[in-house]
N, C-alpha and C positions, 0 to 999 in steps of 0.2 A: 438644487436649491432654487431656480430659476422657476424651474416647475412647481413649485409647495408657492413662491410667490405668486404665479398667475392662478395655482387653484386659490388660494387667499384671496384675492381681489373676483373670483367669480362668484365665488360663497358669498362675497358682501355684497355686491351687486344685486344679485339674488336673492339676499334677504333682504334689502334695501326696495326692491323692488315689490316684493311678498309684502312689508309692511306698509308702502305706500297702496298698494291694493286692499290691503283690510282697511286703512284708516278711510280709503275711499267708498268703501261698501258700507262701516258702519257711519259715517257722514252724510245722508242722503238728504236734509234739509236744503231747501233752494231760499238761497237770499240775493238779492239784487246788491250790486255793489257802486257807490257812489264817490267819486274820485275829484271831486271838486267841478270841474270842465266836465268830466265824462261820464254818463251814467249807463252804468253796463243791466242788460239782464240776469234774470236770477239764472243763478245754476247754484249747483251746489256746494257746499261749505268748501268739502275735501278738493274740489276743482280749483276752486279760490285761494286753498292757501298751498296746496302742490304747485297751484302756477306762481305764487308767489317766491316759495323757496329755487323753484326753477330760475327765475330771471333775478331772483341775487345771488345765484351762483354764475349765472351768464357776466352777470356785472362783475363780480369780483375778479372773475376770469379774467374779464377785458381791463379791469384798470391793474391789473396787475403784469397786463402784457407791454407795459413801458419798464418796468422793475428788471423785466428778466431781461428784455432787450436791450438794459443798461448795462446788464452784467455780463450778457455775453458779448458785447462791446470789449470792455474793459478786459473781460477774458483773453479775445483775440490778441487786444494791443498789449498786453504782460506777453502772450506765446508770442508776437512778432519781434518784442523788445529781449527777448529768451533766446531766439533764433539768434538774432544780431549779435549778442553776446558769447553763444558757444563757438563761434570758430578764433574769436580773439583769444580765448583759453589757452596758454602753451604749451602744447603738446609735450607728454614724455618723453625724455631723451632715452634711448635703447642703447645699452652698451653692447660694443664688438664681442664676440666669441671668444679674445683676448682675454679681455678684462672682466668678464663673466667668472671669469674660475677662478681669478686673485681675489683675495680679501678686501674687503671695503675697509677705505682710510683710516676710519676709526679704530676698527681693530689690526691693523699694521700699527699704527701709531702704539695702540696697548701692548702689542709684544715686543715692538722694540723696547720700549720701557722694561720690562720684564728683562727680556735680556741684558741692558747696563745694570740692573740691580744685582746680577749674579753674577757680574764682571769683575 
């Protein structure tokens, strides 16, 4: 299974990267780009909005790495607060090899019954 997921994520990479190269070859107009403060040279379109999609996936990446590092916070301190808890748990009592092969209470209790009814 492990393997059908990493061929899945090659194939898309792969085509991911296939269609960012045709959109690259049929986008060959050069426009200059004007950013308020900064004014860049022309290059071409497809350069311009590939580097775009690039650095809002950088961004989204980076403000999202307070979210995870929240959680896995939170994670550790539930498994510490988990640890702390399992040894207070009371262990099963083990009965003797005695009382292993008698009857458990309930059912002595039922056949004595049984027995004064036919007394």
């Amino acid at each position: 299974m492990n393997f059908l997921k990493n061929l899945f994520y090659f194939v898309v990479v792969v085509a991911m990267l296939g269609l960012g190269a045709l959109f690259a070859v049929q986008n060959t107009a050069t426009v200059p780009l004007d950013l308020l403060v900064v004014y860049l040279p022309e290059r071409s379109v497809a350069l311009w909005v590939l580097l775009a999609f690039a650095i809002g996936g950088v961004i989204g990446m980076l403000t999202n790495i307070g979210l995870v590092l929240r959680l896995r916070t939170s994670l550790l301190r539930a498994n510490r607060r988990l640890s702390k808890l399992q040894p207070s748990v009371s262990p099963v009592i083990e009965m003797d090899s005695d009382e292993s092969t008698a009857a458990p209470p309930a059912a002595a209790e039922n056949t004595d019954k049984t027995e004064n009814k036919e007394n």
